[in-house]
C-alpha angles and dihedrals in degrees: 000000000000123000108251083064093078086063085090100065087050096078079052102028092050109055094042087057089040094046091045099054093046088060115089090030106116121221081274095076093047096129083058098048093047086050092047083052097059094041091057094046095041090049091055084045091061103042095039087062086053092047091058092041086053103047096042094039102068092263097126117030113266086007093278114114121195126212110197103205111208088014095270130147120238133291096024102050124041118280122218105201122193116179130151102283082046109051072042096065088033088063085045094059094050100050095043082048095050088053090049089055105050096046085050093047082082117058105331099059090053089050104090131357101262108042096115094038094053084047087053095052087048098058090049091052092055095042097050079042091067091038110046117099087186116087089201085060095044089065093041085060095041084058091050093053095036094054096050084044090059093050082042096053088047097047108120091014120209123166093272091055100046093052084045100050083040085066100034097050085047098052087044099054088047086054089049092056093053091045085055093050096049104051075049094058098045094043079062097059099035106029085217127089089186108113101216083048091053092054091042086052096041104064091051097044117109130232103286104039089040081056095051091052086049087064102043080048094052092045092048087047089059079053099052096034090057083061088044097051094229114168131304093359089067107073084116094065114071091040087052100046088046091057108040119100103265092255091048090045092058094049089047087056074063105051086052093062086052094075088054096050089058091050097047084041100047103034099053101044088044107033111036104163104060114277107175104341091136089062081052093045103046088034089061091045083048093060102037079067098046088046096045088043087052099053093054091054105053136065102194115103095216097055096044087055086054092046086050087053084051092052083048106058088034083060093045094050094055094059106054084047087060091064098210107125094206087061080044089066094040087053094052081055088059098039089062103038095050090049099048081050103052086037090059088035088055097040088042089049098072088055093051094053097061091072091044114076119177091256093056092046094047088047087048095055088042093055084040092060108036098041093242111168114223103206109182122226093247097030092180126043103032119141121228115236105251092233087050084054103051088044090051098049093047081045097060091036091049084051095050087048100049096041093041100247129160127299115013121074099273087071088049098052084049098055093040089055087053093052094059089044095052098042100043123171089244098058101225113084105226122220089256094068089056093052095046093045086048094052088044094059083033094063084045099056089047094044080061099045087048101043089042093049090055087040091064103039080050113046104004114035094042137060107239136192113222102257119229111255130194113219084237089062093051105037090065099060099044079059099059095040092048079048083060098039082048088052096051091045102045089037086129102057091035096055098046075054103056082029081078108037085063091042079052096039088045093062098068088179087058084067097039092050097046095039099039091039088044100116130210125251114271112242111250084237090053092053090053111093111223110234122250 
């Protein structure tokens, strides 16, 4: 084993110490805690970036390094696996976390003892999350992730959080039960948890016990579809997202896409040919309606941000169905583009609302409806407060984003999407690719209508006062929107990039035969030669 190997176990290994030592600190050491903080998740950063270096820059065979922990062979021991969509969402991670730190750094990290101790744990959940090859460990990390993200939901408790994280700690743990019966089921059937030794199995396995492996997998998908919001199974979602604190809330937009990440991982290394991907793929189109549908319907900012996270793992959802591993890197594109957006939309929503009071909202939808002019006093020559305009201008660029529009990347996920549809392997381009490509314009046209609709009862059909903004509240959202501008101009790169990791994530033997062939380390006794 060389040494940059153990690189893999730092996005895991860092937050658990950080977050261990930050334990037993009271409110007193906060300036410790919060530095604490920024040295674990600058530390992921950096070694995310390296990960991804390593993995796309000929450093592994075939760019998947395994880390053996314990020093035992699969499948017996427990496989850490980086390859190129992994070291991806673990870049992800660390930079959403470093926004959400940053915009808690403020006022939310300083409400309640263990805010920066819980963040830490969850860190560590979703990384070990995008690591793990065991699926036993997966749900030891998703239990990880999940429990920080209960104590997180209720940080800075009122009435409306605690009914929501009510609801949101109930349907997990229902999620988690059926996570645990269905690796039960399919340990049954296998005898292996190790996620290289169930595909190998798999595809060896004969009809009854293949049909007892469907219905684990099936099991384990409700699990991780509960995670993902797809329809109907979502109802949690918008409620959750309306009532977290705005840095919780952007690192929730993650965890969703954690569900999905099991599902693209797991389906396509252990049914390659195609096992249920139809349910995938009319499910996805199922809850791009209902989101879209959702996002007409409501007026709060926080809930249309949580029906936009359910258009976009619908959406998600939809493309790995189709089957088709071009639409699969278009789709990446998308994944990461749509979370760095209704990360910046949540995080932006908290400072919008401090220019809209309940008054002003119920006078806007008056005028609305009644078609009551407000002509100001000095129609011409007025100068627009420095922090409304900023809001204003995140506001338009969260909305593009969100919707799809030109310029910005969510236009270019979506053309890219449309590509893929319209220049399938096959030749013929089936029925299916004109519907998805419909909903998918559909959800965008409704994600306009809705953001618009809040746009002009904000900063257009009500007298506001310019709200008072920290630099630490603003900065975070001018990252995440620069992430997105960097995206649409380095599209090129970045999709040669993600071009790779579904080529990678499409050979399933490429991953038995690394991970099963990975040896342990020789013991340095068993390196020394006994004299004659």
């Amino acid at each position: 084993m060389r040494a940059l190997d153990q690189l893999i176990l730092v996005p895991v290994l860092l937050p658990l110490l950080c977050g261990a030592a930050m334990a037993p600190l009271t409110q007193g050491w906060h300036r410790l805690k919060l530095a604490l903080g920024y040295l674990s998740v600058l530390g992921m950063l950096a070694s995310a970036l390296v990960l991804v270096a390593m993995t796309d820059g000929g450093y592994w065979q075939g760019g998947i390094g395994v880390y053996l922990a314990a020093n035992w062979a699969a499948p017996f021991g427990i496989a850490l696996v980086a390859d190129r969509l992994a070291a991806l969402m673990l870049l992800l991670t660390a930079l959403l976390a470093l926004a959400a730190l940053l915009f808690a750094q403020q006022r939310w990290g300083r409400i309640g003892v263990h805010f920066h101790t819980l963040f830490q744990f969850l860190l560590m959940g979703i990384n070990g999350a995008f690591l793990t090859h065991d699926l036993f460990n997966l749900f030891v990390f998703f239990e990880v992730m999940l429990a920080s993200s209960y104590g997180l939901l209720l940080h800075g408790y009122n009435a409306e959080r605690l009914r929501a994280g009510m609801q949101y700690i109930a349907v997990n743990l229902a999620a988690s039960l059926l996570f645990l019966l269905g690796a039960a089921l399919i340990y049954a059937a296998t005898g292996t948890l190790n996620m290289a030794d169930l595909a190998a199995k798999i595809a060896r396995l004969a009809a009854p016990e293949l049909g007892l492996v469907q219905i684990g997998a099936s099991v384990l998908a409700l699990a991780f579809l509960i995670k993902s919001a797809m329809w109907p199974l979502g109802f949690w979602l918008p409620t959750t997202y309306a009532a977290a604190s705005p840095p919780v809330a952007a690192m929730l937009v993650l965890m969703t896409k954690v569900g999905t990440y099991a599902i693209l991982r797991l389906w396509l290394l252990w049914f390659p040919g195609g096992w249920s991907y139809d349910a995938l793929l009319w499910g996805g189109a199922a809850t791009i309606l209902f989101g879209a549908a959702g996002m007409l319907s409501t007026g709060s900012a926080g809930r249309m941000a949580g029906y936009g996270a359910i258009v976009s793992s619908g959406t998600l959802l939809a493309v790995i169905g189709y089957g088709q591993a071009s639409l699969v890197t278009a789709g990446l594109y998308y994944l990461v583009g749509s979370t760095l957006a209704i990360a910046a939309f949540l995080l932006l929503v908290e400072l919008i609302e401090r220019i809209r009071t309940p008054g002003a909202a119920i006078l806007a939808v008056t005028m609305e409806a009644y078609a009551v002019e407000d002509k100001p006093d000095e129609p011409l020559g007025q100068g627009v407060p420095a922090a409304l305009a900023f809001l204003a201008l995140a506001f338009a660029a969260c909305t593009l984003m969100i919707a799809g529009l030109p310029p910005l990347s969510g236009f270019v996920a979506k053309f890219g999407m449309f590509h893929a549809l319209l220049n399938p392997s096959g030749g013929t381009i089936p029925g299916t690719a004109w519907a998805l490509m419909a909903l998918v314009l559909g959800s965008g046209l409704a994600a306009v209508m809705a953001m618009l609709r809040f746009g002009v009862r904000t900063f257009w059909a009500t007298k506001a006062l310019p709200p008072r903004l920290h630099r630490s509240e603003v900065v975070p959202v001018v990252f995440l929107l620069a992430l997105s501008g960097f995206m649409t101009v380095e599209a090129g790169p970045i999709f040669s990039y993600l071009g790779r990791a579904s080529e990678g994530i499409h050979r399933p033997a490429d991953y038995i035969e690394r991970v099963l062939g990975h040896p342990a380390v020789p013991s340095p006794a068993a390196a020394v030669e006994v004299p004659s």
